[in-house]
C-alpha positions as CSV (number, residue, x, y, z in Angstrom):
1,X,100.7,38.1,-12.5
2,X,102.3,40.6,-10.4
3,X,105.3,39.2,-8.1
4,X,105.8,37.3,-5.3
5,X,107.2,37.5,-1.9
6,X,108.1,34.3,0.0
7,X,108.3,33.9,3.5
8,X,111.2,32.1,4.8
9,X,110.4,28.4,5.8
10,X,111.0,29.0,9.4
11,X,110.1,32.2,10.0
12,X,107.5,33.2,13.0
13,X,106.5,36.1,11.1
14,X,103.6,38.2,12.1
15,X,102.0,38.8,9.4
16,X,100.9,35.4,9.6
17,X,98.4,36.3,12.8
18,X,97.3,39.3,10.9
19,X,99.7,42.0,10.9
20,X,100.1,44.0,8.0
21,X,103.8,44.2,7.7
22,X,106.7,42.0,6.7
23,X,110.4,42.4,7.9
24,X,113.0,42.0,5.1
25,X,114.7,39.2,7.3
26,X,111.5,37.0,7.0
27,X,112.0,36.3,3.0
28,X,113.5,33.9,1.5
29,X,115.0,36.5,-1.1
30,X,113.9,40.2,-1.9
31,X,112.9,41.3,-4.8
32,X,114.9,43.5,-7.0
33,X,115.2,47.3,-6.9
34,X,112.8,47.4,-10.0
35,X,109.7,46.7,-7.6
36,X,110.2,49.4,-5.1
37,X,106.9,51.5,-5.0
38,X,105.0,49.0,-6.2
39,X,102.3,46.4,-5.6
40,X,103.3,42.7,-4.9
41,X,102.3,39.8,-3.6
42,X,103.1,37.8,-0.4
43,X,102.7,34.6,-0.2
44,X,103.7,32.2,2.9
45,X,106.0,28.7,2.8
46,X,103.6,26.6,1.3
47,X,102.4,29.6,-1.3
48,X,99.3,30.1,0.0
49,X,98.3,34.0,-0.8
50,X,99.0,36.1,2.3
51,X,97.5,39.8,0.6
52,X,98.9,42.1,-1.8
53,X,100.8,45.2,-0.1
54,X,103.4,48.1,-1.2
55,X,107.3,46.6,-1.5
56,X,110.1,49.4,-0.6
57,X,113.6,46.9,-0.9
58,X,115.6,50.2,0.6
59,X,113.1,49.9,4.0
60,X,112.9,47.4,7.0
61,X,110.1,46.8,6.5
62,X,109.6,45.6,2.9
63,X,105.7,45.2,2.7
64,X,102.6,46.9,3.6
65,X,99.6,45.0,2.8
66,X,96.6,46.4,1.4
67,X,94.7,44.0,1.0
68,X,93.9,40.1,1.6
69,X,92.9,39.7,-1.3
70,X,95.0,40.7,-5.6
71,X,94.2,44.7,-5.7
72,X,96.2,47.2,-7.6
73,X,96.9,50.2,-6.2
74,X,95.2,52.9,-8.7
75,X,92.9,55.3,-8.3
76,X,89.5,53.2,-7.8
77,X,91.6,51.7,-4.9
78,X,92.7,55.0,-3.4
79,X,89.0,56.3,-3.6
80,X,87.6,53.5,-1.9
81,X,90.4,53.8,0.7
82,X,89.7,57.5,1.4
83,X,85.8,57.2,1.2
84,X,85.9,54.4,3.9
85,X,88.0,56.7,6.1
86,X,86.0,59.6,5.8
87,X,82.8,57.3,6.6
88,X,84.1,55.6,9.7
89,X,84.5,59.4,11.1
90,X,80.7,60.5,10.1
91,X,79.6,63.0,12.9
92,X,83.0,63.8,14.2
93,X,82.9,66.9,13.0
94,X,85.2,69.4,10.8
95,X,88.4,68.9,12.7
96,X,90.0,65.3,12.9
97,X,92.2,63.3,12.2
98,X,91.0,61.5,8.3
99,X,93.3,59.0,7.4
100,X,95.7,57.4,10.1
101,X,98.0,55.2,7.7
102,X,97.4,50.8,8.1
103,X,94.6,51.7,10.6
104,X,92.7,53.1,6.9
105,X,94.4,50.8,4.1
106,X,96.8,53.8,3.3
107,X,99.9,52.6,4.3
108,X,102.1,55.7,5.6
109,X,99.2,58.2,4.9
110,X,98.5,60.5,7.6
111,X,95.6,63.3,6.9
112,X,94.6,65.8,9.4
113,X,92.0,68.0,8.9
114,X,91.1,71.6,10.3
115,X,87.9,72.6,8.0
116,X,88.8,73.2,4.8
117,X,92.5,72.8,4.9
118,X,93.7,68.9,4.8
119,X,97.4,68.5,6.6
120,X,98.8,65.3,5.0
121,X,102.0,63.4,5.8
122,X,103.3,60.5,3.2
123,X,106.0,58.2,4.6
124,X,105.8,55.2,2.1
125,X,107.7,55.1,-1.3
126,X,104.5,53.6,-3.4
127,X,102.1,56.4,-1.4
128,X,104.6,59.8,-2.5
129,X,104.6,58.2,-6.3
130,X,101.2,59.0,-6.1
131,X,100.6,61.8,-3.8
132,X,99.1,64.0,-6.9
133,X,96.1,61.4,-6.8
134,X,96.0,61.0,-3.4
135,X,95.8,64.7,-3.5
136,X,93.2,65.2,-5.6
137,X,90.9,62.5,-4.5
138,X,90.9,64.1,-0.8
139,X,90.0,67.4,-2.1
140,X,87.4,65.5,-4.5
141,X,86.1,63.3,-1.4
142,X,86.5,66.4,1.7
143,X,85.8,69.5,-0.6
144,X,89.3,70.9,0.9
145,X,90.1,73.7,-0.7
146,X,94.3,73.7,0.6
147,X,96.3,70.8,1.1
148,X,99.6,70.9,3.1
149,X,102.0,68.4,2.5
150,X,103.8,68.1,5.9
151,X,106.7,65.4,3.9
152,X,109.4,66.4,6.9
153,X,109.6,63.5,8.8
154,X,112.6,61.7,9.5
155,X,110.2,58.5,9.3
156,X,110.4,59.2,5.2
157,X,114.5,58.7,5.5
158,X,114.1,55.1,6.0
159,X,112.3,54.5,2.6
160,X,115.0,56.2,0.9
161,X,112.8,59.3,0.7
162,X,114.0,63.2,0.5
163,X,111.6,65.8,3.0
164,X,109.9,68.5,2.0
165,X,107.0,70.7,2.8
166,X,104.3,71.9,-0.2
167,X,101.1,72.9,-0.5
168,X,98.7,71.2,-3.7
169,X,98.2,75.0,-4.9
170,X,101.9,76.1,-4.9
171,X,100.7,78.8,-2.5
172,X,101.7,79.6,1.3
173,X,99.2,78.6,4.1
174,X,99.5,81.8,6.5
175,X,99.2,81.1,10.0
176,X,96.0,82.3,10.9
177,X,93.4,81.4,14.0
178,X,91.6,77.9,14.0
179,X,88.5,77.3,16.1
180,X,88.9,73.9,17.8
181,X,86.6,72.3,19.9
182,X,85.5,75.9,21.5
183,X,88.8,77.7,21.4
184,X,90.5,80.3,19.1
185,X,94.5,78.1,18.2
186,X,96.9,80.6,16.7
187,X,98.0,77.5,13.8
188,X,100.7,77.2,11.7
189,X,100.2,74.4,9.7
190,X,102.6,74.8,7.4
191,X,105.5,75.2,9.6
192,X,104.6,74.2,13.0
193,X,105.5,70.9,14.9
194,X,104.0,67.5,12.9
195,X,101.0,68.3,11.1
196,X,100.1,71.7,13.1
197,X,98.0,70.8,16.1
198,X,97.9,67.2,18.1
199,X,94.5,66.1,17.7
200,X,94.9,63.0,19.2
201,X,94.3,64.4,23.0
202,X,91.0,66.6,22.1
203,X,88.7,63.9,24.6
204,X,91.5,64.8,27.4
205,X,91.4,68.0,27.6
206,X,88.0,68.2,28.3
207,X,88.0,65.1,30.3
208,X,90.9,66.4,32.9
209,X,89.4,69.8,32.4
210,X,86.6,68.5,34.4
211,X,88.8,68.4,37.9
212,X,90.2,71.6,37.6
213,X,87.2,74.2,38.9
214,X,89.0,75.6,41.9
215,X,92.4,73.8,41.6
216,X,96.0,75.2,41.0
217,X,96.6,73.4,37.3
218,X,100.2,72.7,36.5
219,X,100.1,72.0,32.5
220,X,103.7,70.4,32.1
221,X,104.3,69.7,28.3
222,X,101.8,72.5,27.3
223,X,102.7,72.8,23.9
224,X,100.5,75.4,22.6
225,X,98.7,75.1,26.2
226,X,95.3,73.2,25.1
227,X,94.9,71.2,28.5
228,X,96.0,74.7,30.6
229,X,93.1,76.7,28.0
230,X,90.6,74.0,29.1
231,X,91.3,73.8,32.8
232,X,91.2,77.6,33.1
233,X,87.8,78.2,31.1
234,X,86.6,75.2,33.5
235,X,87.5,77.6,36.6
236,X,90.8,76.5,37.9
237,X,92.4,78.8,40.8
238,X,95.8,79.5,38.8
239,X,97.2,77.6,35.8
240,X,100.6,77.7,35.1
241,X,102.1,75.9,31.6
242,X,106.0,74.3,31.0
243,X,107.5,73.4,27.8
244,X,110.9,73.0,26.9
245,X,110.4,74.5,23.4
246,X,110.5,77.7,24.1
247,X,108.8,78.5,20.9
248,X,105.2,76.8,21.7
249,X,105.4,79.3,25.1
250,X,104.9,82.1,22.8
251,X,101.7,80.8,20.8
252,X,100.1,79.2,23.8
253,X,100.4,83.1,25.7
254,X,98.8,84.1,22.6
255,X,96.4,81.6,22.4
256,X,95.2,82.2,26.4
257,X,95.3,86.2,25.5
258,X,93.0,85.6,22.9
259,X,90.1,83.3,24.4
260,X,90.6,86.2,27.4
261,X,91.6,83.0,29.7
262,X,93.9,83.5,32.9
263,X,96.9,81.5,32.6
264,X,100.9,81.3,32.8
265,X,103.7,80.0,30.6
266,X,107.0,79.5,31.3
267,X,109.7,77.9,28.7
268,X,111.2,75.1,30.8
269,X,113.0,72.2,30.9
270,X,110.6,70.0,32.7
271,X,112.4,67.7,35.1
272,X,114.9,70.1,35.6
273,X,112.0,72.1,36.5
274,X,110.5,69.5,39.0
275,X,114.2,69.4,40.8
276,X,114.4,73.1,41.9
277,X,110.7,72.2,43.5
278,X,111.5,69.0,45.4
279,X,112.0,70.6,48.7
280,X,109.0,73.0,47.9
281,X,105.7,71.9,49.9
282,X,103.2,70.1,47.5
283,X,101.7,73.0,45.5
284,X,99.5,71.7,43.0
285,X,95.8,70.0,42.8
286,X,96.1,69.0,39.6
287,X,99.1,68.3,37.6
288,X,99.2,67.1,33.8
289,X,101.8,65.1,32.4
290,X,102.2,64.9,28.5
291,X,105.6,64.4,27.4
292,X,107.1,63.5,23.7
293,X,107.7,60.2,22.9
294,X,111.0,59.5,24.9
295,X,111.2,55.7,23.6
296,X,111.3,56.3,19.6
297,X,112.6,53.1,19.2
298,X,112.7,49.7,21.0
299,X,116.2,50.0,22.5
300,X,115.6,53.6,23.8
301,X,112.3,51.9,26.1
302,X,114.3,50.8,29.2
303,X,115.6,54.2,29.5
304,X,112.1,56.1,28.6
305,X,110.5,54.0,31.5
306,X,113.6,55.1,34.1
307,X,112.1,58.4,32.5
308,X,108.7,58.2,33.1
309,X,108.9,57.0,36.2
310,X,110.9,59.5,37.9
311,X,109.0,62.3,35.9
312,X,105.2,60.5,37.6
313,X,107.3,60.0,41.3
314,X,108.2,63.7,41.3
315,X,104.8,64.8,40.0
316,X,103.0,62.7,42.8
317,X,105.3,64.4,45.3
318,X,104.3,68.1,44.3
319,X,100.3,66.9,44.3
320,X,98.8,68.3,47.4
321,X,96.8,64.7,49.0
322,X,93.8,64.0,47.1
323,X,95.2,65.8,44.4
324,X,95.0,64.6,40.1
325,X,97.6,63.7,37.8
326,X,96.7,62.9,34.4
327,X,99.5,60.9,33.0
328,X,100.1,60.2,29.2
329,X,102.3,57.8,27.1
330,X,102.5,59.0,23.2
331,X,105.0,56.1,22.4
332,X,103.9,52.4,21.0
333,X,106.8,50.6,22.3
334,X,105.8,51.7,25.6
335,X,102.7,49.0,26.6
336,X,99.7,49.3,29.2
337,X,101.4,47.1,31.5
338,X,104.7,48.6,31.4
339,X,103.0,52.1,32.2
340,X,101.3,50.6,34.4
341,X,104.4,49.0,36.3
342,X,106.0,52.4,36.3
343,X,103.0,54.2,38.2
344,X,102.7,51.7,40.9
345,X,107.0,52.1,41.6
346,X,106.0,56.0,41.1
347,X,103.6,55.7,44.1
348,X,105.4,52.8,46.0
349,X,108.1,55.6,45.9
350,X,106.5,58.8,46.7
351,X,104.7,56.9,49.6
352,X,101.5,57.6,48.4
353,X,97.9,55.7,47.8
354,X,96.8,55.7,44.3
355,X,93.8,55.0,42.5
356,X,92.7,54.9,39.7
357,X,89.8,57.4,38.2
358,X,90.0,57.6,34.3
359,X,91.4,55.1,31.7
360,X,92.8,57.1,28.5
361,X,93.5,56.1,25.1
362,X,93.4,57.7,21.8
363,X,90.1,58.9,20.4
364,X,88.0,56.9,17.7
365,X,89.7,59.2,15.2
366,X,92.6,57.7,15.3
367,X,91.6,54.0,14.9
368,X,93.4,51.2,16.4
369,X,94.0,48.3,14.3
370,X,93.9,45.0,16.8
371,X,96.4,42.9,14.6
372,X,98.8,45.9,14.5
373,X,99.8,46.7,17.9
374,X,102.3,49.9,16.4
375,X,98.9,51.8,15.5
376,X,97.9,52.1,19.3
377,X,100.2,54.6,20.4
378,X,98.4,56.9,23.0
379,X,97.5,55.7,26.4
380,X,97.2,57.4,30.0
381,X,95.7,57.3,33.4
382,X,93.5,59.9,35.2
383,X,94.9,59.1,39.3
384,X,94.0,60.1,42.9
385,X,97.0,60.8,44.0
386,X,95.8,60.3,48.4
C-alpha cells in the first residue's frame, strides 16, 4: 500500500470540491523526503480516499492528483495520459498546444507542438524523473521526430528543480520558418521566449483581425507581431507594432518582410509610450492590448489592476470614437470580474461609452479544468470604444 497524506481536521481545503492540489499547510504531517517524486495517496479526516497524486515535500504545493481513484504513475499511465490529450484535440490541426499540465492528467507537463517538432516544459519533480518516457511516448503517440525540452522556467525552482534546455536527440533545433495558421514565423524554439510561439491567442488574431480593413492598427505588445501580421493581410490603413523587448522587434520586421505585409515596429516601452501621446489627438481605429502577466503572484494583483487600468484608460483615450480595443489578461489571479471592474473605471475615466462586442478566452487547446480555477488563465474583451 503506497502512503498516505492526511488532511488536517479543520482544514477547508480545496481539494475537497474537486481541485487537484493540496497545500502543505493542509496536513496533518508531511511525509518524509524519501517520497518526493513519487505517487501517494491523499486521504481526508475521516480517511476516506481523496485520489492518488505526485508528492514534492520541497514545493507548496505537496500533491497533484492524478487520479480519483489507486494508479501508479508508469508508463501504461503516461500513455493513456498523452493518447487522451492528443484525442480531445482531433481536427485541430498540426500546430497546438498537446498537453496543458492538470487540465490533461500530467501534472506540470506542458507540450506544444509545431508539426513535427514537440516543445515540452516539465515543472514537477515526479514528471522530470521521467521525462525520458514521457519523451518517448510523445514521439511514439505524435510521430515527432524532435523534441525540445524548454526546462528554463523559474516555475521548476520551487520544486527544488535545476533549468535547462535539451533536445531528445542531443542535436540543435535551428531557427528556421514555421507556417502558422497562414503565415511564414521566423521560430526559435529552442531559445526564444517560453516554448517558442504563444499559441494560446491564434482564434484572436483572426477574430480582431476582422475590424481592421481600412483602420490605423496599433499592435501594443506585438511580440513577434502576429495580431499586427493579421490586421495588415486583413487590409488595415497603417499598422504600427510596440514591444518593450527590443529583441521580438527584430523577428516580427522579419516576419512582416517575409509574408510581403506592410507594417511598422518600434521597440518601446509601452506606457511610457502612451505618455508622450496623451496630448496627441486620438490617432488610432483599432488598438490591441496584450501585455505579460503583470500579477505573477497574488500579492502583485492590486498593483497589476492599478496597471491595467491605466494602460485600457489611455488606450481608450488615443481610439478615435467608434474605434476597437481588444483587451487581454494572460494572468489567473486576475478574474473576469475584476477585469471587468477595471474596464468600466477605464471608460468612467476616459469619458467614454463602451460596449461590449467580443468575449475572449483561451482556445479549446488549452482546456480549462472547472474545479481548477489556475488553469484558466487567458481572458479579454473585444470593445466599442463610442
Amino acid at each position: 500500500m503506497s502512503a498516505s497524506l492526511k488532511l488536517k481536521p479543520n482544514a477547508n481545503a480545496r481539494v475537497l470540491k474537486g481541485h487537484p492540489w493540496v497545500f502543505a499547510n493542509e496536513c496533518e504531517a508531511l511525509l518524509p523526503a524519501e517520497h518526493d517524486g513519487e505517487v501517494v495517496e491523499c486521504r481526508d479526516r475521516g480517511g476516506r480516499l481523496l485520489g492518488t497524486g505526485i508528492y514534492n515535500s520541497k514545493s507548496q504545493i505537496v500533491w497533484r492528483r492524478l487520479s480519483r481513484d489507486r494508479v501508479a504513475l508508469d508508463e501504461a499511465y503516461l500513455r493513456g495520459a498523452i493518447e487522451r490529450a492528443v484525442a480531445r484535440r482531433q481536427g485541430m490541426g498540426g500546430v497546438k498546444r498537446l498537453v496543458w499540465s492538470e487540465s490533461d492528467d500530467l501534472p506540470g507537463v506542458v507540450v506544444d507542438q509545431f508539426g513535427d517538432t514537440l516543445v515540452a516544459q516539465i515543472q514537477t519533480l515526479a514528471m522530470d524523473r521521467r521525462s525520458a518516457v514521457l519523451g518517448d511516448l510523445l514521439a511514439e503517440l505524435t510521430g515527432a521526430t524532435e523534441i525540445i525540452f524548454r526546462n528554463d522556467s523559474n516555475l521548476r525552482k520551487l520544486e527544488g528543480l535545476a533549468p535547462g534546455v535539451s533536445t531528445r536527440s542531443s542535436r540543435v533545433w535551428e531557427a528556421r520558418w514555421v507556417a502558422i495558421d497562414g503565415f511564414d514565423y521566423w521560430l526559435d524554439l529552442q531559445g526564444g521566449q517560453k516554448t517558442g510561439f504563444y499559441l494560446d491567442q491564434r482564434l484572436q488574431h483572426a477574430a480582431v483581425a476582422r475590424y481592421a480593413a481600412g483602420k490605423r492598427v496599433l499592435d501594443a505588445f506585438c511580440n513577434q507581431g502576429s495580431f499586427a501580421l493579421h490586421c495588415a493581410k486583413a487590409g488595415a490603413a497603417s499598422v504600427l507594432g510596440l514591444d518593450s523587448a527590443f529583441d521580438a522587434v527584430g523577428p516580427a520586421k522579419k516576419n512582416a518582410e517575409r509574408n510581403r505585409l506592410t507594417a511598422a515596429f518600434e521597440g518601446a516601452n509601452v506606457f511610457d509610450w502612451f505618455t508622450a501621446q496623451r496630448d496627441a489627438a486620438p490617432a488610432w481605429d483599432l488598438i490591441i492590448l496584450d501585455p505579460p502577466p503583470f500579477a505573477k503572484s497574488k500579492s502583485a494583483l492590486e498593483g497589476a489592476l492599478r496597471g491595467y487600468k491605466e494602460l485600457n484608460l489611455r488606450a481608450m483615450k488615443a481610439l478615435t470614437p467608434g474605434g476597437v480595443l481588444a483587451t487581454y489578461t494572460c494572468s489567473h489571479h486576475m478574474q473576469d470580474a475584476q477585469l471587468r471592474e477595471v474596464l468600466a473605471e477605464a471608460a468612467a475615466d476616459a469619458k467614454r461609452r463602451v460596449h461590449v462586442l467580443e468575449f475572449c478566452h483561451q482556445p479549446p487547446d488549452h482546456p480549462v479544468l472547472v474545479t481548477m480555477p489556475e488553469s484558466e488563465y487567458l481572458r479579454g474583451y473585444i470593445l466599442r470604444v463610442e
